[in-house]
C-alpha positions in Angstrom: -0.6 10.4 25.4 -2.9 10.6 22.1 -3.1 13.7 20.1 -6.3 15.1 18.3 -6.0 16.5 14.8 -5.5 20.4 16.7 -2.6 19.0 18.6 0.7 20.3 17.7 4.2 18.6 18.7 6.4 21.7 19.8 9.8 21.8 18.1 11.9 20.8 20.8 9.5 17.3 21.1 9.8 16.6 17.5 13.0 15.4 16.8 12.5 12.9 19.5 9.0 12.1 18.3 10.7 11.5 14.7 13.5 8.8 16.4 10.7 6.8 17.1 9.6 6.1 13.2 10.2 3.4 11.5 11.9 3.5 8.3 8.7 2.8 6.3 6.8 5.3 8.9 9.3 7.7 8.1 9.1 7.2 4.1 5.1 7.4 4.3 5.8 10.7 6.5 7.8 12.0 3.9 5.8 11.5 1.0 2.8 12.9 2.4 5.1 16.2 3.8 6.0 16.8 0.2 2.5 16.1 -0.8 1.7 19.2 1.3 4.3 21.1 0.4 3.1 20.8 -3.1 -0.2 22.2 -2.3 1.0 25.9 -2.4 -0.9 26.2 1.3 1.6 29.2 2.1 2.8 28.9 5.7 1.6 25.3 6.1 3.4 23.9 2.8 6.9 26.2 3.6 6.8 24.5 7.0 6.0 20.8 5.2 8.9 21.2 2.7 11.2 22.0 5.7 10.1 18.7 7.7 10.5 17.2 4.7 13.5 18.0 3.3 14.7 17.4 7.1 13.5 13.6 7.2 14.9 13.1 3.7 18.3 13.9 5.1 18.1 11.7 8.0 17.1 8.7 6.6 18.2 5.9 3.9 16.2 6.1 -0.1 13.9 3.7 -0.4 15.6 2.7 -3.4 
């Protein structure tokens, strides 16, 4: 199933979605999350710091 840039993943489909990274998929995922997050984009970077800080938990440094 491919998804245009107006798709969103509901909630319950994004944890699985997220099982499916790779650990280097994950990492660029992150980075780009807090990127966003960064960006002071209201709703859009409060909901990017959550995912992020959520991936960050789940998965190994890259250091």
């Amino acid at each position: 199933m491919s998804h245009d840039t107006t798709t969103v993943i509901p909630a319950q489909d994004a944890a699985r979605h997220l099982e499916m990274l790779t650990l280097e998929e994950a990492h660029d995922l992150l980075r780009l999350l807090q990127l966003v997050a960064g960006e002071g984009l209201e709703e859009l970077s409060q909901e990017a710091g959550w995912f992020a800080r959520e991936i960050a938990a789940r998965i190994p440094s890259e250091n």
